[in-house]
VMD Tcl script that builds the backbone (N, CA, C; Angstrom):
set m [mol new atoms 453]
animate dup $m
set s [atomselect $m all]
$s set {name element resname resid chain x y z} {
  {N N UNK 1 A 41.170 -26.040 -7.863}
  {CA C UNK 1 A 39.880 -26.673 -7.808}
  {C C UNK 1 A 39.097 -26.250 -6.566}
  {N N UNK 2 A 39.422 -25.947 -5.577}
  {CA C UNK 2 A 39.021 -26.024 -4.176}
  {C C UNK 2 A 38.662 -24.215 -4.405}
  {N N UNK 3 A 39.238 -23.354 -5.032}
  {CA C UNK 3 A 39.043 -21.908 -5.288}
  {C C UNK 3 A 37.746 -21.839 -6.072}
  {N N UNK 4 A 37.810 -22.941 -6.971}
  {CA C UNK 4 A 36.614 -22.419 -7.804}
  {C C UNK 4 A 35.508 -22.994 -7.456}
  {N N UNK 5 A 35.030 -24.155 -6.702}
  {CA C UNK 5 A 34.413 -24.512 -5.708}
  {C C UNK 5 A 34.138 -23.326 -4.652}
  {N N UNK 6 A 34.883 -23.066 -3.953}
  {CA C UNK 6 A 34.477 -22.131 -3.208}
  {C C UNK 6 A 34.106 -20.869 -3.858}
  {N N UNK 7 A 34.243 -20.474 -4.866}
  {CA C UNK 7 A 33.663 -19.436 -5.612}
  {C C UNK 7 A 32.100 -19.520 -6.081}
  {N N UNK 8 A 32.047 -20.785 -6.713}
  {CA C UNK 8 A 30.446 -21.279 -7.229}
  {C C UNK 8 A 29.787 -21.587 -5.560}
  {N N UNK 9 A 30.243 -21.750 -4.422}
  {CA C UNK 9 A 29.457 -22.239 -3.184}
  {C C UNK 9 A 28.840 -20.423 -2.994}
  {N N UNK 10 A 30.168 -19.424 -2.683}
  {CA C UNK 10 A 30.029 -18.076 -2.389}
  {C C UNK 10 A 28.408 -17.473 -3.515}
  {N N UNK 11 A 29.125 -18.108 -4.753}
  {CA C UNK 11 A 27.797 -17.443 -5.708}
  {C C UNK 11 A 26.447 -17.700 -5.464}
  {N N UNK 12 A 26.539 -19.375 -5.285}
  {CA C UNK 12 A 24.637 -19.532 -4.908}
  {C C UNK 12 A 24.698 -19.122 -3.554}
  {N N UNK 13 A 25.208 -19.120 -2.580}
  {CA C UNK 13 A 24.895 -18.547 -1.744}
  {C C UNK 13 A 24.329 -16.787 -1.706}
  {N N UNK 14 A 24.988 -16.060 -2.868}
  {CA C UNK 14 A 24.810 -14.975 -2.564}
  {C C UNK 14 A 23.393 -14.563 -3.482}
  {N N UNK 15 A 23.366 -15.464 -4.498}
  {CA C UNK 15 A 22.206 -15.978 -5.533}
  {C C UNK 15 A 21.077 -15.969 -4.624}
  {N N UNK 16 A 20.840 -17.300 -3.694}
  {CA C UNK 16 A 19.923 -17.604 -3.473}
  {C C UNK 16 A 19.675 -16.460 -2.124}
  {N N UNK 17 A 20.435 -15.503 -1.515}
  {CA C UNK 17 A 20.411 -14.384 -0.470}
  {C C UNK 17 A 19.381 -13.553 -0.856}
  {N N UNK 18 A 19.784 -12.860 -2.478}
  {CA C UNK 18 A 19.230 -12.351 -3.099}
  {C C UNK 18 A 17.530 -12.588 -3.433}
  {N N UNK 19 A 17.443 -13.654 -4.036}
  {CA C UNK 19 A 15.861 -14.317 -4.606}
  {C C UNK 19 A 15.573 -14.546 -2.887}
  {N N UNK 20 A 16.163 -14.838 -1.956}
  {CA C UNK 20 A 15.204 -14.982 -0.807}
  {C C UNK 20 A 14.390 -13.388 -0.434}
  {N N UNK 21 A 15.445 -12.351 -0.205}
  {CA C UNK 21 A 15.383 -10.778 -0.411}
  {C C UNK 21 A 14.357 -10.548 -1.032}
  {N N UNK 22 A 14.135 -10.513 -2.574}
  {CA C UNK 22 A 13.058 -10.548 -3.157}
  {C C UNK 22 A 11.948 -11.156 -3.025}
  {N N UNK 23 A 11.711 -12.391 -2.595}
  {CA C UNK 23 A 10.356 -13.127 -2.728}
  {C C UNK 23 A 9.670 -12.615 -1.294}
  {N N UNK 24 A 10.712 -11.738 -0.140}
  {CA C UNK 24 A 9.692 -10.945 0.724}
  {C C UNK 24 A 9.253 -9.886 0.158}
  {N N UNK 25 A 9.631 -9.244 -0.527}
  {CA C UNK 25 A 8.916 -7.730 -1.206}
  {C C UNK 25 A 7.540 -8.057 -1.926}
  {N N UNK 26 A 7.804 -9.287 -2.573}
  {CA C UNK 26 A 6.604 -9.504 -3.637}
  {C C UNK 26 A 6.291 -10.779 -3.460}
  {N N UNK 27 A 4.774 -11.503 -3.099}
  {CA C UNK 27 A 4.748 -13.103 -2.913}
  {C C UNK 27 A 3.518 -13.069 -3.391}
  {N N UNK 28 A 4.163 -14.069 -4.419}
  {CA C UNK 28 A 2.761 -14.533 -5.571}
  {C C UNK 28 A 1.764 -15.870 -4.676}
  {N N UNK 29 A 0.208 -15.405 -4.513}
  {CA C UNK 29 A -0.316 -16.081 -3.780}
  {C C UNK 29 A -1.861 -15.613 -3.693}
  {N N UNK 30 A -2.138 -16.568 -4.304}
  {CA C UNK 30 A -3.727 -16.144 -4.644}
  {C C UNK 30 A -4.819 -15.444 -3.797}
  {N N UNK 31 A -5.141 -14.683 -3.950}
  {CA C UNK 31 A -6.158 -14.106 -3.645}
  {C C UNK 31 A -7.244 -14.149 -3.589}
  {N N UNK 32 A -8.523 -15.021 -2.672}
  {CA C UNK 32 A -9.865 -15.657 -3.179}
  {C C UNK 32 A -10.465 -14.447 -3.316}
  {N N UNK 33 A -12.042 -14.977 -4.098}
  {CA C UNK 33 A -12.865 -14.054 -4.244}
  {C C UNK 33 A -13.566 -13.564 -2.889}
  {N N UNK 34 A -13.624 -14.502 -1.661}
  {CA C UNK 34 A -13.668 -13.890 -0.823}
  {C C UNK 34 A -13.105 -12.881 -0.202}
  {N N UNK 35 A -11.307 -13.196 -0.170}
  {CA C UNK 35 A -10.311 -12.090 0.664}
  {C C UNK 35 A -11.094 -10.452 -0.392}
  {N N UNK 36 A -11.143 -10.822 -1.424}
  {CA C UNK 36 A -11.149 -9.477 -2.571}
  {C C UNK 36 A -12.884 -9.136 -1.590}
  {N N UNK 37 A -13.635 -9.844 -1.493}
  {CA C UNK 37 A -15.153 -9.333 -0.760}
  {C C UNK 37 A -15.214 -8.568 0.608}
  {N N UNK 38 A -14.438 -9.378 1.057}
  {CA C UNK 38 A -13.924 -9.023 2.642}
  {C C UNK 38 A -13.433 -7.260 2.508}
  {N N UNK 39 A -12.509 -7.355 1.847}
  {CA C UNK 39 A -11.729 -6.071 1.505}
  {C C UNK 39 A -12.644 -4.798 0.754}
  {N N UNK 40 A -13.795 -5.154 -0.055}
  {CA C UNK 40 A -14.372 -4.091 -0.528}
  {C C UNK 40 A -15.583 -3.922 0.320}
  {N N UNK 41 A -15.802 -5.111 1.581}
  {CA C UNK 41 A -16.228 -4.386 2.034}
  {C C UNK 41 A -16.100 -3.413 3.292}
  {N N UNK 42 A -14.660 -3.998 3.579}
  {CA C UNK 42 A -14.223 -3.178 4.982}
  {C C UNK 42 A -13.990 -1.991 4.397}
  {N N UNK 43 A -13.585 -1.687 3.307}
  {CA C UNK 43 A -13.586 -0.171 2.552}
  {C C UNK 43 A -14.706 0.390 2.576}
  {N N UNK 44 A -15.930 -0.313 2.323}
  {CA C UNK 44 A -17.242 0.628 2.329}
  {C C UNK 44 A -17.614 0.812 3.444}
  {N N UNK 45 A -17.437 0.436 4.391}
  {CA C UNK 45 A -17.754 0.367 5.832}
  {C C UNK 45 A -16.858 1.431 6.683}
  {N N UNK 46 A -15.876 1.618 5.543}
  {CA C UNK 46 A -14.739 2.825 6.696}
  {C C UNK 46 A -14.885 4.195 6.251}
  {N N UNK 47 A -14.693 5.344 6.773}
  {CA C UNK 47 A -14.382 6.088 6.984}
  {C C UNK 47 A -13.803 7.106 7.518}
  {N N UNK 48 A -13.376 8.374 6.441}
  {CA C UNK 48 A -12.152 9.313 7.134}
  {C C UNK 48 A -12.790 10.717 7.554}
  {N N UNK 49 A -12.883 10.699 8.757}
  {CA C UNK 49 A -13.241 12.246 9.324}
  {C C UNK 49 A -12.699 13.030 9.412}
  {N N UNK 50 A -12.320 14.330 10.053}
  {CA C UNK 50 A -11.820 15.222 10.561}
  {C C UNK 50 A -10.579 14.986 11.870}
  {N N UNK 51 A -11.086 14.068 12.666}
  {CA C UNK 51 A -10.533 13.871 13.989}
  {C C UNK 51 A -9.545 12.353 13.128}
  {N N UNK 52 A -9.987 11.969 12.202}
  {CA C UNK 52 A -9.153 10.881 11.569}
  {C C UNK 52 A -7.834 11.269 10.882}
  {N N UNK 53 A -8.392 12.444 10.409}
  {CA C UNK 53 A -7.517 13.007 9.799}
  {C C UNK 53 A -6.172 13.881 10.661}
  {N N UNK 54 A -6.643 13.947 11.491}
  {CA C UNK 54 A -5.635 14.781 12.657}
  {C C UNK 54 A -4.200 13.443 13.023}
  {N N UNK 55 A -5.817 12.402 14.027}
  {CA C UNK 55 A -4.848 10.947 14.279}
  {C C UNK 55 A -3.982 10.189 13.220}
  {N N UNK 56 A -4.163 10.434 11.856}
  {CA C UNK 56 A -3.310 9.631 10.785}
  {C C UNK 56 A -2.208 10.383 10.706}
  {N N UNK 57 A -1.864 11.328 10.982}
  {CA C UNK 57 A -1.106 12.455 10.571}
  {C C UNK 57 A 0.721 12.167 11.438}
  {N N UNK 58 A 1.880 12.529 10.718}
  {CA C UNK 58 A 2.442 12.253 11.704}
  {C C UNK 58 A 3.114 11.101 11.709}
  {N N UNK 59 A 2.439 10.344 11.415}
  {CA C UNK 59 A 2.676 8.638 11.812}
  {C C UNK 59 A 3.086 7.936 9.763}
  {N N UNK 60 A 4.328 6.933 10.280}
  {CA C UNK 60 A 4.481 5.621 9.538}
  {C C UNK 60 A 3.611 4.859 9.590}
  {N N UNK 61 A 3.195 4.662 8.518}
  {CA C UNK 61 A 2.061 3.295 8.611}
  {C C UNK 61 A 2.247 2.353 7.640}
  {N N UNK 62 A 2.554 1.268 7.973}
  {CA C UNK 62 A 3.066 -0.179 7.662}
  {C C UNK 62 A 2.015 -0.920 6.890}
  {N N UNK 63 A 1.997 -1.283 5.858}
  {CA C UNK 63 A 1.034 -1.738 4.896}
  {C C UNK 63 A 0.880 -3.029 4.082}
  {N N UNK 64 A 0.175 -3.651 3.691}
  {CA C UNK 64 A 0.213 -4.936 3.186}
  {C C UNK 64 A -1.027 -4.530 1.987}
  {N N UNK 65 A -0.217 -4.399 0.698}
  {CA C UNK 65 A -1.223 -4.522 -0.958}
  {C C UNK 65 A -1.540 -5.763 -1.471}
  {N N UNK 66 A -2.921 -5.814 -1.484}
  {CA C UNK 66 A -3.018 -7.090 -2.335}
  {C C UNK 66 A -3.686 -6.492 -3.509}
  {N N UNK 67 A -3.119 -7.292 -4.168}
  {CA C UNK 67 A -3.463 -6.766 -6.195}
  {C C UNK 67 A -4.307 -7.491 -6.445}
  {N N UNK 68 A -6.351 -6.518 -6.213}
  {CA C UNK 68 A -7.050 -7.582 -6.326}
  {C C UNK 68 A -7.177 -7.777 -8.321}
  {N N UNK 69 A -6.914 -7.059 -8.645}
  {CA C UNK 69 A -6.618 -7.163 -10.168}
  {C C UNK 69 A -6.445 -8.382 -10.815}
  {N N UNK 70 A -5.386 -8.425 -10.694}
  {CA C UNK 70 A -4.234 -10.158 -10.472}
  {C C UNK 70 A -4.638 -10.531 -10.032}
  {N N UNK 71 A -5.044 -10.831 -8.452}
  {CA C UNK 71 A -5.490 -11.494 -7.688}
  {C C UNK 71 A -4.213 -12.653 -7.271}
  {N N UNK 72 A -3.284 -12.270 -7.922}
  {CA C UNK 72 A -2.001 -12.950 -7.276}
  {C C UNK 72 A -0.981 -12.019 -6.622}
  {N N UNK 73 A -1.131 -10.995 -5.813}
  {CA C UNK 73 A -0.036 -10.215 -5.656}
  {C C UNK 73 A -0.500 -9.918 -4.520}
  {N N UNK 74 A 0.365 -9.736 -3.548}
  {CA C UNK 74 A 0.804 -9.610 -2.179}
  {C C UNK 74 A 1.883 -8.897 -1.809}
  {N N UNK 75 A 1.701 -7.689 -1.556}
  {CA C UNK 75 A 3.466 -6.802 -1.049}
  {C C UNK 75 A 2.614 -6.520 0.646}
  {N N UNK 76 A 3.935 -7.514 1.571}
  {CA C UNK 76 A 4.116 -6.508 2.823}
  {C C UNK 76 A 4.633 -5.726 3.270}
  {N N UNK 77 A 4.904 -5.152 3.846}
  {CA C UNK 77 A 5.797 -4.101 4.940}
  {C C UNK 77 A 5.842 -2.955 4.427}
  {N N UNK 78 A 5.239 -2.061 3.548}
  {CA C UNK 78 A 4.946 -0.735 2.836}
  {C C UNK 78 A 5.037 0.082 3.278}
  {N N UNK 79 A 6.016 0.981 3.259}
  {CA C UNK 79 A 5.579 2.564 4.161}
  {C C UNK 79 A 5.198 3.199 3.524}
  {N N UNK 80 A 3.613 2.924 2.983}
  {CA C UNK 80 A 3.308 3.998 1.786}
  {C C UNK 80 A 2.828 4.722 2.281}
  {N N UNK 81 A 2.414 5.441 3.504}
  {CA C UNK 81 A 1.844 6.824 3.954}
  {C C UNK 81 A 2.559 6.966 5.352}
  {N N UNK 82 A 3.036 8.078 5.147}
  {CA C UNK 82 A 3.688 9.769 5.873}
  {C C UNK 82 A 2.917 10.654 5.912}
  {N N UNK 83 A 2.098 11.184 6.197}
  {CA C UNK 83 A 0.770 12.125 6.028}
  {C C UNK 83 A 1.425 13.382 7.119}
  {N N UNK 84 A 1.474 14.175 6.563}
  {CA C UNK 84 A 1.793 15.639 7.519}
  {C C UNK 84 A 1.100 16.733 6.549}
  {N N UNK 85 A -0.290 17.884 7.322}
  {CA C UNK 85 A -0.567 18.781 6.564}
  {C C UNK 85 A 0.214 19.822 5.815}
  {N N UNK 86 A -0.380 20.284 4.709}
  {CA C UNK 86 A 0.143 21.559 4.255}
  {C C UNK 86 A -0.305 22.805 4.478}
  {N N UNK 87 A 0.595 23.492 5.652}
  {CA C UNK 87 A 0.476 24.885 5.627}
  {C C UNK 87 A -0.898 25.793 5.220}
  {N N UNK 88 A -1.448 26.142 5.599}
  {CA C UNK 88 A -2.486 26.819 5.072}
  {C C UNK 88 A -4.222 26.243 4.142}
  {N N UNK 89 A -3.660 25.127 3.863}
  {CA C UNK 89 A -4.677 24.367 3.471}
  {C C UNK 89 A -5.588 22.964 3.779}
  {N N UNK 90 A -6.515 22.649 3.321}
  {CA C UNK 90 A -7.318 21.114 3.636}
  {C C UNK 90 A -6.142 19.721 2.796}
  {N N UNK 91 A -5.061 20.224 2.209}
  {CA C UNK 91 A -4.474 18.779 2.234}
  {C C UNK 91 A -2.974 18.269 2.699}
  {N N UNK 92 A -2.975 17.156 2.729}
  {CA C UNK 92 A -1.902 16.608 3.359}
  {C C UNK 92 A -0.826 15.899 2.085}
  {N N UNK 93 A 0.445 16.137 2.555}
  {CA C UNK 93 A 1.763 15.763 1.828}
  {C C UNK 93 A 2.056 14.347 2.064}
  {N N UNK 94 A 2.309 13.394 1.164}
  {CA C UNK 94 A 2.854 11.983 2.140}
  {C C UNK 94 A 4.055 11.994 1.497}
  {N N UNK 95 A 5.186 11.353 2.347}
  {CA C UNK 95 A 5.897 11.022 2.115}
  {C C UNK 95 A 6.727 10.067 2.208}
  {N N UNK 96 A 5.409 8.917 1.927}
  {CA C UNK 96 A 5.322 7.767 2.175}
  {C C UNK 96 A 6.277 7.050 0.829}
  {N N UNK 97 A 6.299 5.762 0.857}
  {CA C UNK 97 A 6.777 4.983 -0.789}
  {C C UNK 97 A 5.397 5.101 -2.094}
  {N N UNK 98 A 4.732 5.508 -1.347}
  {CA C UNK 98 A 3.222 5.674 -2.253}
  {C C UNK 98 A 3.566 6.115 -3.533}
  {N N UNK 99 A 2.743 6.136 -4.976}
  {CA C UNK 99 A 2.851 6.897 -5.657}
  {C C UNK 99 A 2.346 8.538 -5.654}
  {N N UNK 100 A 1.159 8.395 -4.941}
  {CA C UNK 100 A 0.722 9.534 -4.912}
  {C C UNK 100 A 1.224 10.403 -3.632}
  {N N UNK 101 A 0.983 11.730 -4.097}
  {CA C UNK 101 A 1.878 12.364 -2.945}
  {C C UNK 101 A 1.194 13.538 -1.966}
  {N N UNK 102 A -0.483 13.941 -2.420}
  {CA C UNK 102 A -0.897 14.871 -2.077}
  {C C UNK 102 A -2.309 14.307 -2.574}
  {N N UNK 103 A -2.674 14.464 -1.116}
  {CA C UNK 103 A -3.739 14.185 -0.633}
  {C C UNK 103 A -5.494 15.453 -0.124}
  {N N UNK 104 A -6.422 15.446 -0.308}
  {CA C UNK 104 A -6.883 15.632 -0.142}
  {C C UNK 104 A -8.131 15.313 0.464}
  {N N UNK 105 A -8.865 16.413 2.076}
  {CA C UNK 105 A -10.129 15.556 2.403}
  {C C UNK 105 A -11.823 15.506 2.123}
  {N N UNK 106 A -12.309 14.575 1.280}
  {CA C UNK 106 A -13.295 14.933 0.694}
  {C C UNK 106 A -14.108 13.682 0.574}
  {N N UNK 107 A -15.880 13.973 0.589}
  {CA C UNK 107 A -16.028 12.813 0.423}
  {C C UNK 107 A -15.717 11.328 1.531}
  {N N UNK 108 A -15.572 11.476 2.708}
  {CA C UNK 108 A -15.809 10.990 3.843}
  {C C UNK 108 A -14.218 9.982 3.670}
  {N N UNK 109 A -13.227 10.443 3.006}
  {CA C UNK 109 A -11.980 10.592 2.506}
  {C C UNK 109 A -11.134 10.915 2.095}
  {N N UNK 110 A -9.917 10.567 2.201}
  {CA C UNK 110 A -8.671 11.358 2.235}
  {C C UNK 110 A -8.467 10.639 0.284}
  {N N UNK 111 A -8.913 11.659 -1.099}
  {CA C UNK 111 A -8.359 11.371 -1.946}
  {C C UNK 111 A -7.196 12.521 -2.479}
  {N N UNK 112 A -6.496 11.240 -3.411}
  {CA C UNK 112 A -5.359 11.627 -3.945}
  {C C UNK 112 A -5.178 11.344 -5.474}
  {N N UNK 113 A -4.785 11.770 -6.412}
  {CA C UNK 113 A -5.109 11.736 -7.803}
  {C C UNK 113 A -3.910 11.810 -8.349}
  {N N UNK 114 A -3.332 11.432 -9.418}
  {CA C UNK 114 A -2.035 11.624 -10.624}
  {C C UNK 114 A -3.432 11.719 -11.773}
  {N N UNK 115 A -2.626 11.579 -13.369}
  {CA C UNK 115 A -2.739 11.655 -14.411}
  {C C UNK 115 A -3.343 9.902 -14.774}
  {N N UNK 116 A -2.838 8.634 -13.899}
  {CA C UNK 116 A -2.926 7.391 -14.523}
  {C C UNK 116 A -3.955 7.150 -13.077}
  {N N UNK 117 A -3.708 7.603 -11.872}
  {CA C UNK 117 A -3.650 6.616 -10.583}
  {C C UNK 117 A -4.756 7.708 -9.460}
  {N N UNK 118 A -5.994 7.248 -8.757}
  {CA C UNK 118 A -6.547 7.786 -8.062}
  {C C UNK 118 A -6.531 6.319 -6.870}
  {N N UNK 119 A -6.397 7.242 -5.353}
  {CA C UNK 119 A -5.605 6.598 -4.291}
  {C C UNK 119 A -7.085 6.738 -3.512}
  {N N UNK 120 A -7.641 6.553 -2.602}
  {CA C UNK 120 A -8.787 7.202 -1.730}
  {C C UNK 120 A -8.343 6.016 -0.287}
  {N N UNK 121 A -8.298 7.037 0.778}
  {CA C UNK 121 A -7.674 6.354 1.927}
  {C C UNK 121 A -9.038 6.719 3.012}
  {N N UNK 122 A -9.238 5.424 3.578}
  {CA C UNK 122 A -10.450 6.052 5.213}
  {C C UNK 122 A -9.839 5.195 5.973}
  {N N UNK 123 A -10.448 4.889 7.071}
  {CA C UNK 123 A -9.820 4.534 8.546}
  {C C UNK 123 A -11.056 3.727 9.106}
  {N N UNK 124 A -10.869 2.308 9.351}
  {CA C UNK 124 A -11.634 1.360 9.617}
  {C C UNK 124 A -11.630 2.014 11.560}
  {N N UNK 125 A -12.712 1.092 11.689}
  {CA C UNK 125 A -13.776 1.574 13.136}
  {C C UNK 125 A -12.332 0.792 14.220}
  {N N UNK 126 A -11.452 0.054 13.942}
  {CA C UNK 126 A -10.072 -0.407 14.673}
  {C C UNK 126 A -8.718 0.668 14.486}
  {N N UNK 127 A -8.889 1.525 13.931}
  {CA C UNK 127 A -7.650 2.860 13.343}
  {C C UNK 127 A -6.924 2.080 12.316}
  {N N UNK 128 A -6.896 1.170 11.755}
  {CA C UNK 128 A -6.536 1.090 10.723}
  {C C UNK 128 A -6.698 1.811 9.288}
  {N N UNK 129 A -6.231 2.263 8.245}
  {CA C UNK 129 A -6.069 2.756 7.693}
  {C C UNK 129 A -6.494 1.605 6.300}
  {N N UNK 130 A -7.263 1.889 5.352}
  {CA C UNK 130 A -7.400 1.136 4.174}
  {C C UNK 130 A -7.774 1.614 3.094}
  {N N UNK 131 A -7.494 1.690 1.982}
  {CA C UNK 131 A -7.121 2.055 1.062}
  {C C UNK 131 A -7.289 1.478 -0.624}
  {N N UNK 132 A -7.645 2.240 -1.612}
  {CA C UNK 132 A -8.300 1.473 -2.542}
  {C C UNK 132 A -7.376 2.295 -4.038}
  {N N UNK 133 A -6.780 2.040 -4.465}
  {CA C UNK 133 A -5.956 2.191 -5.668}
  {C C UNK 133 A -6.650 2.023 -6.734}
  {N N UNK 134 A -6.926 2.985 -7.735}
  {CA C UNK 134 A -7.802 2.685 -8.968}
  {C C UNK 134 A -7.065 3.261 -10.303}
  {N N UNK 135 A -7.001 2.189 -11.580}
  {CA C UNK 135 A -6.111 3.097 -12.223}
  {C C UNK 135 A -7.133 3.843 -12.987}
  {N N UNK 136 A -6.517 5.060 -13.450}
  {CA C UNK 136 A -7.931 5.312 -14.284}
  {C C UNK 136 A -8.190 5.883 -15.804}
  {N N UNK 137 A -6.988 5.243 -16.515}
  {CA C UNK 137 A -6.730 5.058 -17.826}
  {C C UNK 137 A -6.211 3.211 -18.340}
  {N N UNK 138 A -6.265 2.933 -19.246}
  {CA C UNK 138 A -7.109 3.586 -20.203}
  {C C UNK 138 A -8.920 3.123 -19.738}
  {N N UNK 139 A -8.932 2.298 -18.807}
  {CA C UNK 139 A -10.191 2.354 -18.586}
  {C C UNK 139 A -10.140 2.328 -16.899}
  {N N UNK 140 A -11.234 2.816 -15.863}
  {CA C UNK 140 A -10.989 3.145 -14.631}
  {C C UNK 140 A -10.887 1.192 -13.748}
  {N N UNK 141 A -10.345 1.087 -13.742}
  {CA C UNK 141 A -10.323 -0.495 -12.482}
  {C C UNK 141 A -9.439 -0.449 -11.690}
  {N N UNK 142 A -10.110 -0.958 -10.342}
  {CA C UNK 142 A -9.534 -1.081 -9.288}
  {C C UNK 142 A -8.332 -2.033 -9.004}
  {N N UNK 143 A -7.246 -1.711 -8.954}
  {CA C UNK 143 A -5.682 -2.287 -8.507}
  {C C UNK 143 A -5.640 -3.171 -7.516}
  {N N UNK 144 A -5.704 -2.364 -6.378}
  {CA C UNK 144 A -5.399 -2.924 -5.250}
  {C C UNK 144 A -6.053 -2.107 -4.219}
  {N N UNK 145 A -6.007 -3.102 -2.981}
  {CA C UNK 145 A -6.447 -2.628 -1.588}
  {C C UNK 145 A -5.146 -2.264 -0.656}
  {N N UNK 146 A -4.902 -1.373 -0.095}
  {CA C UNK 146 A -4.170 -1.502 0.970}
  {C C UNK 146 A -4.964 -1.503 2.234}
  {N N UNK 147 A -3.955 -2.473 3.480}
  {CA C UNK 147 A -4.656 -2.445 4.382}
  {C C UNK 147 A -3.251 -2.162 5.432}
  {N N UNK 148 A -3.243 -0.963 6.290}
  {CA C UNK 148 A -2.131 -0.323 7.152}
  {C C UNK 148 A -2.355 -0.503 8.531}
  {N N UNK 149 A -1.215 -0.527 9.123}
  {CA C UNK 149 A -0.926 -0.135 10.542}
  {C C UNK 149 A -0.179 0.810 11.149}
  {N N UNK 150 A -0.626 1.408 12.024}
  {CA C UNK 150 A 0.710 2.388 12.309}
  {C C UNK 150 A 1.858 1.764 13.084}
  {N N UNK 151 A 2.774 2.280 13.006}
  {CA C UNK 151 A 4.162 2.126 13.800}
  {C C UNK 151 A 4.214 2.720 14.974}
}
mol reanalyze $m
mol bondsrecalc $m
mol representation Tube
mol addrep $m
């Protein structure tokens, strides 16, 4: 009796280790229509230069997505951009957790494109880094914002 007790204590313990683990990766938590205003407009307000593009480079940068979509989704601690140029050309490799992986600078920004997913990254007037995720099938809407720090 005292074995299997201590077996079911070991389990939720390792149960509830787990769901604690998880509910930092992902925390459901609304998103006002303000935070979503705030955010589109520190995006229109930023931009990525030349000399931005040098300083982003290089560097981990630590990120927090909110899914203005949902408007319930919240991921912190992201290392979604690694930015180091490629050899011979205007774009940069990340090798960040990002989906996208290759970047380009254009457009007073650093965009990046797949087949489903267009990424466009600039750099607020504080060096922060922010970021606008758009899917763009089957119809184009905006995902999420990221908003980064470097390490």
């Amino acid at each position: 009796m005292d074995d299997l007790l201590r077996r079911i204590s070991l389990l939720f313990i390792a149960t509830f280790s787990i769901a604690t683990a998880r509910a930092n990766e992902i925390s459901l938590e609304y998103v006002s229509p303000q935070r979503k205003l705030d955010l589109e407009r520190d995006f229109a307000n930023a931009r990525f230069s030349q000399s931005d593009r040098d300083s982003a480079q290089n560097r981990v940068w630590n990120c927090e997505m909110v899914g203005v979509r949902s408007r319930m989704q919240v991921q912190r601690d992201l290392k979604l951009y690694k930015l180091v140029m490629l050899p011979g050309s205007n774009a940069l490799n990340n090798s960040g957790s990002h989906i996208i992986r290759k970047y380009e600078f254009k457009d007073n920004a650093l965009i990046g494109q797949n087949e489903r997913f267009e990424d466009q990254v600039r750099m607020t007037s504080d060096g922060r880094l922010i970021a606008k995720l758009t899917a763009l099938k089957p119809q184009t809407m905006v995902i999420s914002y990221s908003v980064c720090r470097s390490l």
